[in-house]
TIMI-503635 format. One record per atom (N, C-alpha, C): x, y, z. Coordinates in nm, 2 decimals. Example, Ala and Ser with C-alpha at 12.3 -4.5 7.8 and 13.67 -1.06 7.14 Angstrom:
<rs>
- 1.32; -0.57; 0.78
- 1.23; -0.45; 0.78
- 1.32; -0.33; 0.78
- 1.28; -0.22; 0.71
- 1.37; -0.11; 0.71
- 1.29; 0.00; 0.79
</rs>
This chain:
<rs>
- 9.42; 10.81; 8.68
- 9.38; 10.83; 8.82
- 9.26; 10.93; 8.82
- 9.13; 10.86; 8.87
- 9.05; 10.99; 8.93
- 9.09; 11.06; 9.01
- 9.06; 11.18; 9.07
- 9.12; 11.26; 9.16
- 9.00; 11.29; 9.24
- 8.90; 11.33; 9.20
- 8.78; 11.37; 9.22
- 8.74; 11.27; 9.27
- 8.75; 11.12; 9.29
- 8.72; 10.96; 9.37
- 8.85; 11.01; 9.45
- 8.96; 11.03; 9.45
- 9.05; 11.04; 9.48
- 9.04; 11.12; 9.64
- 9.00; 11.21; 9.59
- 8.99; 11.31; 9.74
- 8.90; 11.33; 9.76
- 8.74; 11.24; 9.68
- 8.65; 11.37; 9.73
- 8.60; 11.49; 9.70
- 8.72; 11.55; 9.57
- 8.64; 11.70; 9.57
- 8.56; 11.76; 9.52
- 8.50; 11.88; 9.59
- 8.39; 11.95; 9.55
- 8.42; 12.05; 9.50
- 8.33; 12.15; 9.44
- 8.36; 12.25; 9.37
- 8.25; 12.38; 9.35
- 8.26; 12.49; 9.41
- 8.09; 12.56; 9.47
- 8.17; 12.70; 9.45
- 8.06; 12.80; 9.38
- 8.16; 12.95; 9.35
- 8.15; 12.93; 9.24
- 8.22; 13.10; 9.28
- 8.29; 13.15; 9.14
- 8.34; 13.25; 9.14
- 8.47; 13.26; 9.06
- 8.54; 13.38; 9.08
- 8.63; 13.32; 8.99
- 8.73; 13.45; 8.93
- 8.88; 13.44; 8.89
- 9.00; 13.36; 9.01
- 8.96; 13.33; 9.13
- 9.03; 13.35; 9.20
- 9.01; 13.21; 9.27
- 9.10; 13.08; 9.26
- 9.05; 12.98; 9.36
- 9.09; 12.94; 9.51
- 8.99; 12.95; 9.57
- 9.01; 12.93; 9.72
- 8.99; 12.77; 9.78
- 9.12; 12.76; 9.81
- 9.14; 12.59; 9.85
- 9.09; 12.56; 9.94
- 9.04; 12.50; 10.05
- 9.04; 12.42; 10.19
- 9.10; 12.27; 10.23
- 9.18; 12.29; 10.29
- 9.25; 12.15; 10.37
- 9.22; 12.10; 10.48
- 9.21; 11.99; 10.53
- 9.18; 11.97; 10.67
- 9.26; 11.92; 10.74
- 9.27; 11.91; 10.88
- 9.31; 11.85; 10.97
- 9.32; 11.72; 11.00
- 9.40; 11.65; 11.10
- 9.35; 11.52; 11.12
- 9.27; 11.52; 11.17
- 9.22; 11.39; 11.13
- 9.05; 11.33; 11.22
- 8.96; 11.42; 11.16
- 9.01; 11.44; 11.08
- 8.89; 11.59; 11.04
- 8.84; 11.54; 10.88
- 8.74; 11.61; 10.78
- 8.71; 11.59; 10.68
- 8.65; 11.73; 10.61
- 8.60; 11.77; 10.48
- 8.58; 11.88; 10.44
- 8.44; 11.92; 10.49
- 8.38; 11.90; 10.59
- 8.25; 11.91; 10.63
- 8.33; 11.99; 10.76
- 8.43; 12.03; 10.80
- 8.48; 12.12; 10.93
- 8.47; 12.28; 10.85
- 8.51; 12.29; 10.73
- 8.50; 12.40; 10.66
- 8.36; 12.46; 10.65
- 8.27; 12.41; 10.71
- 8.11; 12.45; 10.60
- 8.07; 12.55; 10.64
- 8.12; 12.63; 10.84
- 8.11; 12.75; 10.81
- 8.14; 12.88; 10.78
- 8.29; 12.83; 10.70
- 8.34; 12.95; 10.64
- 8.32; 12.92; 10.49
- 8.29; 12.84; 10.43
- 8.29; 12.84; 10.27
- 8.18; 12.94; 10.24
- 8.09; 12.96; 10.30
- 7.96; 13.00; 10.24
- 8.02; 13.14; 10.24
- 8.12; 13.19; 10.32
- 8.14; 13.33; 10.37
- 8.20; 13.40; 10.21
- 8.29; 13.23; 10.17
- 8.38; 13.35; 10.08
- 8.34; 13.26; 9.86
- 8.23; 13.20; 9.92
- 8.23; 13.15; 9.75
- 8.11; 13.21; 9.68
- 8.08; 13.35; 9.74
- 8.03; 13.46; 9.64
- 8.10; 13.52; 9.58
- 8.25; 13.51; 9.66
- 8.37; 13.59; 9.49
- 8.49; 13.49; 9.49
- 8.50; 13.40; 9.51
- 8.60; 13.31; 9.49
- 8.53; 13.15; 9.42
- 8.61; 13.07; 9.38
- 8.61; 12.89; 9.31
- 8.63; 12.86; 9.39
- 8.55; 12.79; 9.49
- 8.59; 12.73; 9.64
- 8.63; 12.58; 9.58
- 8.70; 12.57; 9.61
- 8.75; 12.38; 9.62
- 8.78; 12.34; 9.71
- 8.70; 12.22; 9.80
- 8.74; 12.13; 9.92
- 8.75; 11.99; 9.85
- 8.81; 11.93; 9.98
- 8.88; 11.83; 9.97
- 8.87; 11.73; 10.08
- 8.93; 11.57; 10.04
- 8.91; 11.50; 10.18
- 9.05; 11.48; 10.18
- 9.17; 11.45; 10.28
- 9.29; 11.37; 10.22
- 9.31; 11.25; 10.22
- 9.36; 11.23; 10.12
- 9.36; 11.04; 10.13
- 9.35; 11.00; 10.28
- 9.25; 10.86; 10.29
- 9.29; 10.84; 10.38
- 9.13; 10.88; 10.52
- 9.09; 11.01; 10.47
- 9.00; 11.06; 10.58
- 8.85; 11.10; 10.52
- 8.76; 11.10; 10.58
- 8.58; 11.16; 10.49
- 8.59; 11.01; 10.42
- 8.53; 11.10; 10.27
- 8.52; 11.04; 10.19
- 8.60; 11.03; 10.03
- 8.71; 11.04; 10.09
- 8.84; 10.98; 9.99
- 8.84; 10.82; 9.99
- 8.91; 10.82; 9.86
- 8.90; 10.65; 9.82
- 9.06; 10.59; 9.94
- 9.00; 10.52; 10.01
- 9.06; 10.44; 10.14
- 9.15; 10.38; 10.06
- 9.14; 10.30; 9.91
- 9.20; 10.23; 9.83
- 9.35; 10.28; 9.84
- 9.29; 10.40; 9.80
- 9.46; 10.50; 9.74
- 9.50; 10.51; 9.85
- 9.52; 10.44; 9.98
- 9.60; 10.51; 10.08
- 9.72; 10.40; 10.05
- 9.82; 10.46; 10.05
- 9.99; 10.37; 10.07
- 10.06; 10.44; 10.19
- 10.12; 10.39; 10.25
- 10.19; 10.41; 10.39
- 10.28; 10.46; 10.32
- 10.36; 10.43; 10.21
- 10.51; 10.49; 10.20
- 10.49; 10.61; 10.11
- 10.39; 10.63; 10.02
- 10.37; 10.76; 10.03
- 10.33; 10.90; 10.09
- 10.22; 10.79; 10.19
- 10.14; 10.92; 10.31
- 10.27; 10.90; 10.47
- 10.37; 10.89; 10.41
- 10.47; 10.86; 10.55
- 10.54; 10.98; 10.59
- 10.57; 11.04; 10.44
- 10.58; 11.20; 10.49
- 10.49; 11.25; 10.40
- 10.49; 11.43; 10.48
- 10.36; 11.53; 10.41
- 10.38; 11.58; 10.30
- 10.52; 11.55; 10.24
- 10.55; 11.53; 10.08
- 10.43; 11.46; 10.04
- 10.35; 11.37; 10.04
- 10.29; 11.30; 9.95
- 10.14; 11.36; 9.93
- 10.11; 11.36; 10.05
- 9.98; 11.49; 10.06
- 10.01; 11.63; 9.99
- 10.12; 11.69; 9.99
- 10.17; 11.77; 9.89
- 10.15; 11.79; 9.77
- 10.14; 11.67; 9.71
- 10.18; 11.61; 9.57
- 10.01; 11.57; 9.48
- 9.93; 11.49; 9.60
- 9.81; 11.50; 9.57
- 9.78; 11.66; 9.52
- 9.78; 11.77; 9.65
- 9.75; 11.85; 9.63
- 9.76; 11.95; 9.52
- 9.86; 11.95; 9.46
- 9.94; 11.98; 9.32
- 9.84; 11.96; 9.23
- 9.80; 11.84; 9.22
- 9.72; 11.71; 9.10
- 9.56; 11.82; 9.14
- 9.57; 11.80; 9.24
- 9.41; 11.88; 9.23
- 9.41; 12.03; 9.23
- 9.53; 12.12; 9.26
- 9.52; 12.23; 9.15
- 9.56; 12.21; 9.03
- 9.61; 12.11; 8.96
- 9.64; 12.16; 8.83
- 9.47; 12.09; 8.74
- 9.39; 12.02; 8.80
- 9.25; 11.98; 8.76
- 9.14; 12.11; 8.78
- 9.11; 12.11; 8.92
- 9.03; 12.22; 8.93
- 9.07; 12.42; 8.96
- 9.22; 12.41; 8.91
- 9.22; 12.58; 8.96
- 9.31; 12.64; 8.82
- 9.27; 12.74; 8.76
- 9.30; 12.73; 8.59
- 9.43; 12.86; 8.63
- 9.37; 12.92; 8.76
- 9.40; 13.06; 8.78
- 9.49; 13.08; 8.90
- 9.49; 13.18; 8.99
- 9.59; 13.19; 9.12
- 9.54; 13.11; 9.20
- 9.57; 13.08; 9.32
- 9.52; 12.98; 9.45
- 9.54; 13.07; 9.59
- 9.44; 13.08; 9.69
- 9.48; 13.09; 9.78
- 9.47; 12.92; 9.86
- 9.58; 12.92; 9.94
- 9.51; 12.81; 10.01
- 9.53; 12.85; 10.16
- 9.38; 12.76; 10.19
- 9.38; 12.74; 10.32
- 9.37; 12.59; 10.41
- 9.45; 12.59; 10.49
- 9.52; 12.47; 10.56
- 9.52; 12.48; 10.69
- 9.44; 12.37; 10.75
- 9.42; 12.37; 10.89
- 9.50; 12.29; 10.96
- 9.54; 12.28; 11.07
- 9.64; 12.22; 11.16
- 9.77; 12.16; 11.04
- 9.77; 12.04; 11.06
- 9.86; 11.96; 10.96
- 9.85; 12.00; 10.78
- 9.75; 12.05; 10.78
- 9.72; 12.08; 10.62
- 9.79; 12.19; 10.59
- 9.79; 12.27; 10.68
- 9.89; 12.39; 10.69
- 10.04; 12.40; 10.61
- 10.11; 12.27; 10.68
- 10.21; 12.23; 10.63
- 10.24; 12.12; 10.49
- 10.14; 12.05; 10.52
- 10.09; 12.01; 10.36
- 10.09; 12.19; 10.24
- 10.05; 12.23; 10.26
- 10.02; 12.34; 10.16
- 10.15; 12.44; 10.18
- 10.22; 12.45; 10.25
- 10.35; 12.55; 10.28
- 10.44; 12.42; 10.20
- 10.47; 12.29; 10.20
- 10.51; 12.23; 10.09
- 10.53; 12.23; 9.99
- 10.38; 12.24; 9.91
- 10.32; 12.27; 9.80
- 10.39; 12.40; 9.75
- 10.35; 12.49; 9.87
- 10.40; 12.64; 9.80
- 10.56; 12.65; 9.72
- 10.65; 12.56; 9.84
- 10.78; 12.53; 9.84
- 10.82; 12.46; 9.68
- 10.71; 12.37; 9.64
- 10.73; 12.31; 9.49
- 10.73; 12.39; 9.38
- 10.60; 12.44; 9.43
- 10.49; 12.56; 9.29
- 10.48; 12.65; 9.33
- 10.55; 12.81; 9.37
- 10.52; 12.88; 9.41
- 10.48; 12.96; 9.34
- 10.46; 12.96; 9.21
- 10.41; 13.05; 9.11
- 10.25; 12.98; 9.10
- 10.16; 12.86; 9.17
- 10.01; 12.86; 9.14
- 9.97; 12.95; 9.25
- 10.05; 12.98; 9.40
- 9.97; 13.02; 9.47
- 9.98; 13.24; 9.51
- 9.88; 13.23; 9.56
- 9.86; 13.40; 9.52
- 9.86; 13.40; 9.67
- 9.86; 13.31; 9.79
- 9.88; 13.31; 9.96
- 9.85; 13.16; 10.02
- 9.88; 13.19; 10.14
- 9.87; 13.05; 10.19
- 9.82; 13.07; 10.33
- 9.69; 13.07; 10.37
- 9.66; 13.11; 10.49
- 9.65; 12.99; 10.60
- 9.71; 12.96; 10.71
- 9.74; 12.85; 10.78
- 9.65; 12.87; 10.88
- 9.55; 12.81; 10.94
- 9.47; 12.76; 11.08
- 9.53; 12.66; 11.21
- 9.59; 12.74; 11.32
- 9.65; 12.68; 11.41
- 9.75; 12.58; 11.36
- 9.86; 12.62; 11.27
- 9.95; 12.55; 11.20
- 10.11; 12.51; 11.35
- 10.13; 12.42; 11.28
- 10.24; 12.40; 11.38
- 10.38; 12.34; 11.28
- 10.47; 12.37; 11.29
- 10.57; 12.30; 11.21
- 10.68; 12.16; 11.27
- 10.64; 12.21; 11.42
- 10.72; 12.09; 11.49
- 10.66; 12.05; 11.63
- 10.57; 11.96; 11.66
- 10.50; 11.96; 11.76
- 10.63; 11.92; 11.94
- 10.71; 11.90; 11.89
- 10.76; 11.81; 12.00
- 10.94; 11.97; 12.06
- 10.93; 12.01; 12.17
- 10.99; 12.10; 12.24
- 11.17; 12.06; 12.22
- 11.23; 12.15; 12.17
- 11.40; 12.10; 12.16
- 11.45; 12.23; 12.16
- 11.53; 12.26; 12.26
- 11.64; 12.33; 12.30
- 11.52; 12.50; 12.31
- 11.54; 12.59; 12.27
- 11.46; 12.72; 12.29
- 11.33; 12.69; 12.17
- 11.33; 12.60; 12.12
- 11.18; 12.57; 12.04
- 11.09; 12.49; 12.16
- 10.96; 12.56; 12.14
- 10.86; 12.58; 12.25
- 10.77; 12.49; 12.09
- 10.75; 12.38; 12.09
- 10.66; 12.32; 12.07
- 10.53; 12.24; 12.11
- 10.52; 12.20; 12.27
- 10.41; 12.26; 12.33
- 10.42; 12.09; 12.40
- 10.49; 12.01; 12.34
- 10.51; 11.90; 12.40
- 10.65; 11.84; 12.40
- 10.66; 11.74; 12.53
- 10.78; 11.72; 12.57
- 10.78; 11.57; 12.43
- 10.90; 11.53; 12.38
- 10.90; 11.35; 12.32
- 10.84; 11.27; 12.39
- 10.88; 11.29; 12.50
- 10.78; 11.13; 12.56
- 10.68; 11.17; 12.62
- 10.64; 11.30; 12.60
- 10.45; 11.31; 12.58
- 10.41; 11.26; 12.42
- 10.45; 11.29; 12.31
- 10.44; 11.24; 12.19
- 10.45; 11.06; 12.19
- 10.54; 11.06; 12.24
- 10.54; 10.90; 12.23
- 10.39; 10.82; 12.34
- 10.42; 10.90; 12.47
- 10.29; 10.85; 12.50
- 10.15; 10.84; 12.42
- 10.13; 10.95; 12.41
- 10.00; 10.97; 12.30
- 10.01; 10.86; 12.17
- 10.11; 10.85; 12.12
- 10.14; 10.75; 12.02
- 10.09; 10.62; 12.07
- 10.16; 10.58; 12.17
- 10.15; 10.43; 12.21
- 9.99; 10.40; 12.27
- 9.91; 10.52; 12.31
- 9.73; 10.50; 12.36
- 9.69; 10.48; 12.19
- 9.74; 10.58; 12.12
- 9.68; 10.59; 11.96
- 9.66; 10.42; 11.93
- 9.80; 10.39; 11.91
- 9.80; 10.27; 11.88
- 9.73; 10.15; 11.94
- 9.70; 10.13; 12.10
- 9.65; 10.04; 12.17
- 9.49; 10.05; 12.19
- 9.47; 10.16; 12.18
- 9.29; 10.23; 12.18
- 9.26; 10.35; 12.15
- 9.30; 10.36; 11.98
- 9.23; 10.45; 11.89
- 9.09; 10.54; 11.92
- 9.02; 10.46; 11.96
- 8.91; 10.46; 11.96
- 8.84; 10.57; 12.12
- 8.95; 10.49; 12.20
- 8.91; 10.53; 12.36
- 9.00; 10.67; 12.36
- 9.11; 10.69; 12.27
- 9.18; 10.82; 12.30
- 9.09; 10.96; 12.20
- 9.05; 10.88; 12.07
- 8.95; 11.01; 12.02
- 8.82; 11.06; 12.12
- 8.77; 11.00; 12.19
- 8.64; 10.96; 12.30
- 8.70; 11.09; 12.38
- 8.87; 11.06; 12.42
- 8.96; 11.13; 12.54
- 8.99; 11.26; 12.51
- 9.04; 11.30; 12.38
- 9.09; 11.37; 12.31
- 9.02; 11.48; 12.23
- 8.93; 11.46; 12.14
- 8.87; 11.57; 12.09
- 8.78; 11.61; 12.11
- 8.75; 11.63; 12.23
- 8.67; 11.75; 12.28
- 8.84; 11.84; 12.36
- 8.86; 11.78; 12.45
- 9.04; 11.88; 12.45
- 9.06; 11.90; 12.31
- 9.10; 11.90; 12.23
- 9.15; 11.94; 12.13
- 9.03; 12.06; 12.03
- 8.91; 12.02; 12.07
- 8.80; 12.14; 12.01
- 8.82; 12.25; 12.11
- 8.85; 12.21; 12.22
- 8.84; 12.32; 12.31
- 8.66; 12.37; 12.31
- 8.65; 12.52; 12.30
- 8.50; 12.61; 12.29
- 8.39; 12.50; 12.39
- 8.42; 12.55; 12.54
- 8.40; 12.45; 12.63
- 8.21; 12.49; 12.63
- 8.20; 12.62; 12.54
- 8.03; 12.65; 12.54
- 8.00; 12.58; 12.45
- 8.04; 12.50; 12.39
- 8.00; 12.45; 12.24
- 8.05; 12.30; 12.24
- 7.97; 12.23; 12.36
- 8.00; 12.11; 12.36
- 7.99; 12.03; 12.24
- 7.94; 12.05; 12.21
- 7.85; 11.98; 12.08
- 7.94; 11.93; 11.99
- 8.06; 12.05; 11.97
- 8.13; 12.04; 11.86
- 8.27; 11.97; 11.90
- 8.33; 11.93; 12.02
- 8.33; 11.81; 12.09
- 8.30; 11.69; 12.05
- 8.18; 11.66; 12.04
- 8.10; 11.54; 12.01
- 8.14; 11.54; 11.89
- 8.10; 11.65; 11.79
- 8.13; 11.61; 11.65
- 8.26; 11.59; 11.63
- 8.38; 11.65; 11.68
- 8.52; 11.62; 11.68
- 8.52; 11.43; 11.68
- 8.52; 11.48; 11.78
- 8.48; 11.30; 11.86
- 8.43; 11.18; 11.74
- 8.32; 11.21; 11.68
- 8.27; 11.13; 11.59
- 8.36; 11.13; 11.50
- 8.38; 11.25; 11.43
- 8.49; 11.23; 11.31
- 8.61; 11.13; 11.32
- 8.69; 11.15; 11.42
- 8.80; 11.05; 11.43
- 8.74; 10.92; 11.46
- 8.64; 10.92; 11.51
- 8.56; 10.78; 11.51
- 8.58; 10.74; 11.38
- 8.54; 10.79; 11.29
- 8.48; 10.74; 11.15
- 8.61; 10.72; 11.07
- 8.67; 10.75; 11.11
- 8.83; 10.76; 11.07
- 8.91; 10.62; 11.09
- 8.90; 10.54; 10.97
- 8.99; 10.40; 10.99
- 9.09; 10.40; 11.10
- 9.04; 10.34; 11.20
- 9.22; 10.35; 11.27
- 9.31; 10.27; 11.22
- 9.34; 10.22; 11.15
- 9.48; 10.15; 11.11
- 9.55; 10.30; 11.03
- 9.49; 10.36; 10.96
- 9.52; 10.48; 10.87
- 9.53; 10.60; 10.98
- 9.44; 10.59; 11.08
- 9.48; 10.70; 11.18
- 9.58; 10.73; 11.26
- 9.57; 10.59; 11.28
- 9.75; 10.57; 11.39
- 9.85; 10.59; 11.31
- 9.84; 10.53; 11.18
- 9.98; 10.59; 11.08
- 10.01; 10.72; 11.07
- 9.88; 10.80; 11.02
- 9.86; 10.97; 10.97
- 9.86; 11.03; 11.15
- 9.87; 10.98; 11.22
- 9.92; 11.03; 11.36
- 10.10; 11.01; 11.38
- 10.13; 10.97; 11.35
- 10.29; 10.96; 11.36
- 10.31; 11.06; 11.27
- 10.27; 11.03; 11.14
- 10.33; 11.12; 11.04
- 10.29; 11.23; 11.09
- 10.22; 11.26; 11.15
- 10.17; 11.43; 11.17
- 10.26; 11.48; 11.32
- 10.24; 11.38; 11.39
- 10.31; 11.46; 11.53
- 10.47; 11.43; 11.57
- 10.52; 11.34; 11.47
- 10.66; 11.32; 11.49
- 10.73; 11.45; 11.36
- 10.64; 11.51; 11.27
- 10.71; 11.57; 11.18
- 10.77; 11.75; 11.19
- 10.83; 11.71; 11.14
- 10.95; 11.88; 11.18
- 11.00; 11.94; 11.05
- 10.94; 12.03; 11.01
- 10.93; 12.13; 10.89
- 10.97; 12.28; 10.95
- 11.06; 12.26; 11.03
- 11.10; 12.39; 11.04
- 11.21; 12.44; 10.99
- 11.26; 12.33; 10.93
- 11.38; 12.42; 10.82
- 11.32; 12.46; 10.70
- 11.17; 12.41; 10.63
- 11.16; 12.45; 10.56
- 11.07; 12.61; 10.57
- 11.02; 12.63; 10.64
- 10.97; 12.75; 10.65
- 11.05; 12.84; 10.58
- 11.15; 12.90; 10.60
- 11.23; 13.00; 10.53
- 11.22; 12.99; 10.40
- 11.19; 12.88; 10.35
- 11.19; 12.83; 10.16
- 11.06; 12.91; 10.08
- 10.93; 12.93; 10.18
- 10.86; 12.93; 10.11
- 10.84; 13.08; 10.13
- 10.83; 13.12; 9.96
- 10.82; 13.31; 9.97
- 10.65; 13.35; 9.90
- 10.56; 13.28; 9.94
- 10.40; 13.33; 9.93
- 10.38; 13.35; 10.04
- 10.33; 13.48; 10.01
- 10.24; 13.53; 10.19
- 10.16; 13.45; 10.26
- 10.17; 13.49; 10.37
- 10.10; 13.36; 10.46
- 10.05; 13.46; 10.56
- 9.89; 13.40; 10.60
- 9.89; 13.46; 10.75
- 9.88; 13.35; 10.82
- 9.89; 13.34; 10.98
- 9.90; 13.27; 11.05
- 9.78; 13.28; 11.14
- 9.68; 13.21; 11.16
- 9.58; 13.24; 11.28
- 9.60; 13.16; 11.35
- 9.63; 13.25; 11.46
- 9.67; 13.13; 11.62
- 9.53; 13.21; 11.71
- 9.56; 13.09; 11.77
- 9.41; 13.07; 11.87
- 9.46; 13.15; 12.00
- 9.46; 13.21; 12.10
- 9.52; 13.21; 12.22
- 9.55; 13.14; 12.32
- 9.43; 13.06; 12.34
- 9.45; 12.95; 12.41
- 9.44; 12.80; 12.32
- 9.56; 12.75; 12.25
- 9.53; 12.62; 12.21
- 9.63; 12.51; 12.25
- 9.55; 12.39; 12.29
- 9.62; 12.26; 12.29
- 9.78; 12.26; 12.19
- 9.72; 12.22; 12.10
- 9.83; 12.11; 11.99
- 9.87; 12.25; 11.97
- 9.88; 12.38; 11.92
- 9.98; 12.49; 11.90
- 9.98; 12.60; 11.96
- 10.06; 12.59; 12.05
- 10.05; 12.74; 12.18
- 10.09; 12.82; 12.09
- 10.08; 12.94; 12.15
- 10.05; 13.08; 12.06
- 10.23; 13.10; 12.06
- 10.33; 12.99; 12.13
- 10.50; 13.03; 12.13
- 10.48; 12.97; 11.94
- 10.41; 12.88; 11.95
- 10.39; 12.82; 11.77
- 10.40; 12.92; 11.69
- 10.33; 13.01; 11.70
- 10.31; 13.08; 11.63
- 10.38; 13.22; 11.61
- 10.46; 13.24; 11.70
- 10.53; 13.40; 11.71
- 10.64; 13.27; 11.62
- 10.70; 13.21; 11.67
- 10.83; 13.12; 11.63
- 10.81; 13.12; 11.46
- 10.69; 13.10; 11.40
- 10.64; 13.09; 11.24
- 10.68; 13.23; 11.19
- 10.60; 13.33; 11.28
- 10.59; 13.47; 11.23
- 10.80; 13.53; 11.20
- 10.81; 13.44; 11.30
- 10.98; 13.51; 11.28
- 11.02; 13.45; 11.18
- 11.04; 13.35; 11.13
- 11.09; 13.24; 11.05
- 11.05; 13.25; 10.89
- 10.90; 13.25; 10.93
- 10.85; 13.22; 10.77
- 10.84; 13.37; 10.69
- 10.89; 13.37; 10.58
- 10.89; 13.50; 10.52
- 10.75; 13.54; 10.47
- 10.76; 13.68; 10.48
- 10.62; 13.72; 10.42
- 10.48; 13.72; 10.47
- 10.51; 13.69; 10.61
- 10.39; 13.64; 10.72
- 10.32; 13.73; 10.80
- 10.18; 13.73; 10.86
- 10.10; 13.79; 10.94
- 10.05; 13.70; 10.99
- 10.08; 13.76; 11.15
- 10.02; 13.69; 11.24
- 9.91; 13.74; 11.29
- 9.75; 13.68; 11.32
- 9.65; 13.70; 11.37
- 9.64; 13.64; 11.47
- 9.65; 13.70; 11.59
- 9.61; 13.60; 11.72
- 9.41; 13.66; 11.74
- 9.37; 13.52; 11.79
- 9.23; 13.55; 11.80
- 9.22; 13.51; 11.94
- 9.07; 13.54; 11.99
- 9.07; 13.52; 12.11
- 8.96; 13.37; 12.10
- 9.01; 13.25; 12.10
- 8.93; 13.11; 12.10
- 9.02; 13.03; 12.14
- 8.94; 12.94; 12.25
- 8.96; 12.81; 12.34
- 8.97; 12.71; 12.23
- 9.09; 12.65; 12.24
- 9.11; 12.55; 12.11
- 9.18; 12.53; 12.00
- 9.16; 12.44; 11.89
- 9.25; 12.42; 11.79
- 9.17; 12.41; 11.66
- 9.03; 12.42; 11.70
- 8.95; 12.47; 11.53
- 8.88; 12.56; 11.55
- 8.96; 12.69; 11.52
- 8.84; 12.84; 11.51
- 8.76; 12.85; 11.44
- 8.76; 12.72; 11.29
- 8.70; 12.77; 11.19
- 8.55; 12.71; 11.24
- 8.55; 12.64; 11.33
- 8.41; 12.59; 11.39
- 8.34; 12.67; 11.52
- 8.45; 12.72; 11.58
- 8.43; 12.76; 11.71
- 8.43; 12.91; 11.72
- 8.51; 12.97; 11.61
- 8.50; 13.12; 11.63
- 8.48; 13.14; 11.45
- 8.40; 13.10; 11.36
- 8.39; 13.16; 11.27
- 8.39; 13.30; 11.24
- 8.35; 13.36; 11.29
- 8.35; 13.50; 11.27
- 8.50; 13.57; 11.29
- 8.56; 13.54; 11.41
- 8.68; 13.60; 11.43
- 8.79; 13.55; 11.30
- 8.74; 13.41; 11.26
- 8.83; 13.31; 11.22
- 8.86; 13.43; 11.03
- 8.71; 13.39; 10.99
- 8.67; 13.49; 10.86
- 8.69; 13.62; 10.88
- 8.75; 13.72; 10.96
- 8.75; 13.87; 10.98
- 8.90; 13.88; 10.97
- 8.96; 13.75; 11.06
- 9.13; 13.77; 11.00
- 9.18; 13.73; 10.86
- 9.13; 13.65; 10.79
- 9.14; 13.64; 10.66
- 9.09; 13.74; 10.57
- 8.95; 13.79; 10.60
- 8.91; 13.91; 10.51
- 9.06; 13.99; 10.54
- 9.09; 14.03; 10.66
- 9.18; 14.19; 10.68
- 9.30; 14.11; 10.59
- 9.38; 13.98; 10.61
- 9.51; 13.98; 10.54
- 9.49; 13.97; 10.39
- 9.35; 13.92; 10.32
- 9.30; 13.96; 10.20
- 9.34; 14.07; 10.12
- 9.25; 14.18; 10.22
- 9.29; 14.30; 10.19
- 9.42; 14.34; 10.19
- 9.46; 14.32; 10.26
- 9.64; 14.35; 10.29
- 9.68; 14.33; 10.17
- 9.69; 14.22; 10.10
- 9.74; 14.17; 9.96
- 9.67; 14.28; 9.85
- 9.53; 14.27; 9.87
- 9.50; 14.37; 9.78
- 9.53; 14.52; 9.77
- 9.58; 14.57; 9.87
- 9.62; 14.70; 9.87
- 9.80; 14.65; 9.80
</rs>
């Protein structure tokens, strides 16, 4: 198996220390570009596409692997044990988040932290879990996915970038899920917003910080106090950004909470 055709990955830096990037749905490793530069003057930056999205090989997608976020897991594994000789921090955006809290859950001796971007573990609201959506809002959204992919990315991600001064990046939201096979989108849309990993939180014992947005769509900030109680070993960073990708919309805040829980580890 190539891996490197496989996902796409790149490899920029240097350091003893390798720093992952994951992406979101609809997303590709070109959402990362303004924080890599920040931290691969002392780290082995490695990005990635996930099967399926960018420029990963479309070939390697199987439904019954990519059906749960075990399988994206498992990739992930395959591409630290190629490109990371050493510790790992990873970072994982929306759904990647949980892809990599997975991972941790398998291997917890590759990773040195796991820093999550607007992570959610269970999108859909049940009993005192404040998930942010009712089921038959999930199902609705499901059944537009399915009937007009196309017309609900158009609908949707600019809501979902939120940073209402930075239209722009809206647009680019927008495009990306454009470019995004829908037959593979509407699948990797179920798998993402029907899935509930909140029993496994407790499992995983590498530090994690949590950067929650204040005002976001897909993970209200109840997302994120609920993680901070649950997941062991956790810091929570609330920032002040409109939205569900800081790492585009608030770089600076996004990179200042990671440098501080950095530190934290390092002390």
């Amino acid at each position: 198996m190539d891996i490197q055709k496989r996902n796409n990955v790149r490899v920029s830096g240097s350091g003893d220390v390798t720093m992952v990037f994951a992406h979101g749905f609809g997303c590709d490793q070109n959402m990362w570009r303004l924080l890599v530069p920040h931290f691969e003057q002392r780290f082995r930056v490695v990005t990635f596409d996930l099967v399926g999205s960018g420029g990963s090989d479309l070939s390697a997608y199987d439904e019954s692997k990519y059906g749960v976020l075990h399988g994206y897991a498992a990739d992930l594994l395959e591409i630290l044990d190629q490109y990371a000789s050493g510790p790992v921090i990873f970072v994982g955006h929306s759904v990647s988040a949980m892809i990599g809290l997975l991972a941790t859950i398998e291997a917890p001796q590759r990773f040195l932290a796991q820093l999550m971007i607007g992570p959610s573990p269970c999108y859909v609201n049940d009993g005192d879990y404040v998930g942010g959506f009712e089921r038959e809002d999930i199902d609705d959204l499901l059944a537009t996915v399915e009937s007009n992919y196309l017309g609900w990315s158009s609908a949707m991600a600019p809501a979902i970038m939120g940073a209402p001064e930075q239209p722009e990046l809206g647009a680019e939201l927008t495009n990306s899920f454009c470019r995004t096979d829908p037959a593979i989108a509407k699948h990797f849309a179920r798998v993402t917003f029907l899935s509930d990993h909140r029993a496994d939180l407790p499992k995983s014992a590498v530090p994690a910080l949590i950067v929650q947005c204040s005002d976001d769509l897909i993970a209200p900030l109840a997302v994120g106090e609920y993680m901070h109680r649950v997941l062991p070993r956790s810091t929570l960073s609330v920032i002040d950004n409109v939205g569900h990708c800081p790492h585009l919309s608030s770089p600076s805040a996004s990179s200042a909470a990671m440098e501080s829980f950095l530190a934290s580890l390092a002390r």
